[in-house]
N, C-alpha and C positions, 0 to 999 in steps of 0.2 A: 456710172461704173462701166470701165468698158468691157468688152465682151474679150474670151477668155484667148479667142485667135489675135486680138489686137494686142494684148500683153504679150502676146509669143512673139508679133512682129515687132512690137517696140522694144523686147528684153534684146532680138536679133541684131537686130540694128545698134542697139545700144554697146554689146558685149562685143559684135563681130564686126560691122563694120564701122564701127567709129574708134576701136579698139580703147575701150573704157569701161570703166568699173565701176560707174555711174552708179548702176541700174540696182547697185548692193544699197546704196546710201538713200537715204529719207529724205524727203523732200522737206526742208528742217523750216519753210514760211510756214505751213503748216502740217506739221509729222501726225497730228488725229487725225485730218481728215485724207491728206493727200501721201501719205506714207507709202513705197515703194509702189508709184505710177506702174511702170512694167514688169511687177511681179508678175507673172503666168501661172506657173509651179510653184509645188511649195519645196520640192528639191531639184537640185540643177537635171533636167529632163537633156532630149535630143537638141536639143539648141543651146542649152548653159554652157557655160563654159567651169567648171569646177576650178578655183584653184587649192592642190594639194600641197601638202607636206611645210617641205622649206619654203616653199615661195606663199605659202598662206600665210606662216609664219611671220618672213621677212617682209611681205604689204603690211602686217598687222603693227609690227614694229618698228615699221616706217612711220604710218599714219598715227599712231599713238603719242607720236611726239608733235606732230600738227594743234596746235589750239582751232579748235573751234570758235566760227564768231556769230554762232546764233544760237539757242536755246537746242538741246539734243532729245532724242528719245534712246532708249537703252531695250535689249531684247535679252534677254535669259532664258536659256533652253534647260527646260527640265527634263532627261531624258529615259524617263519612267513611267511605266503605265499601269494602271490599275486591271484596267481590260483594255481588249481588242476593239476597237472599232470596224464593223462591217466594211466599212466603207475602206480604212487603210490597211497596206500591208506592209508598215514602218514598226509594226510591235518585234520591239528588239529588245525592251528591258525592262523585263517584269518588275512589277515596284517589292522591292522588300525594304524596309525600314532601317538595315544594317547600311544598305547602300546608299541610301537617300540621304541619310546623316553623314556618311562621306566626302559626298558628292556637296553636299552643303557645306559642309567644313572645308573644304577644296575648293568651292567658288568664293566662302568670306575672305579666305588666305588671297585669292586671284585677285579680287577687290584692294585688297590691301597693298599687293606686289603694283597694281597700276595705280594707284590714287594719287601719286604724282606727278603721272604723266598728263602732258598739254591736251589732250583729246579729252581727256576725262574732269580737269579740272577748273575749263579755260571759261565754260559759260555753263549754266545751270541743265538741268536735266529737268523738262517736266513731264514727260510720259517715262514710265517704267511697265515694261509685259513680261509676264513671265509663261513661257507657249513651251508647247515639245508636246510631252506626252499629257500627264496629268499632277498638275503644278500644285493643285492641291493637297495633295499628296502629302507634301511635306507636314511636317513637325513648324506650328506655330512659332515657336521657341526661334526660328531662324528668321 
């Protein structure tokens, strides 16, 4: 595993001077073990480069029409929390139940609106994570 300065300089490198967006995408030979090599952070820090708004949007709606030609992994952000972690200071959405069920119903429909698209349907998925806040949160039933 490398050490947490070498992901800062390989996401740098990756993001700034090769001007590539690499560093977002899984390493898909093997996405268990070798999944995003130059993650550093877990949100875009002094060296990310965030992309906002429309242009997240219109990369997402680009690449969404790409078929994939290897086996994918898939990330789902659950973005509720039961409690605070000491250690973060990302607690931004207390979990209530009203919300979670929304928020659930709003990602089956998401699912739905993409399931034709080439990214999504061109090679199998065998990892699925569901990360954010506290995923288990949810209602079974979804």
């Amino acid at each position: 595993m490398p050490s947490f300065e070498t992901g800062v300089r390989l996401l740098k490198n990756i993001l700034i001077k090769k001007r590539s967006y690499s560093a977002f995408f899984a390493d898909e030979t093997d996405a268990l073990h070798k999944a995003f090599p130059a993650k550093a952070t877990v949100h875009a820090g002094p060296f990310g480069i965030p992309m906002l708004w429309n242009s997240a949007r219109n990369f997402l709606e680009k690449k969404s029409f790409e078929p994939r030609q290897t086996e994918g992994i898939a990330y789902v952000h659950i973005p509720f929390y039961e409690s605070r972690c000491l250690f973060c200071m990302f607690y931004q959405n207390p979990y209530s139940s009203e919300a979670a069920d929304a928020y659930a119903n709003t990602l089956i429909k998401e699912f739905e609106l993409w399931n034709q698209r080439a990214a999504q349907n061109s090679a199998p998925i065998k990892a699925l994570y569901f990360g954010g806040g506290t995923p288990t949160a949810l209602e079974p039933t979804y």
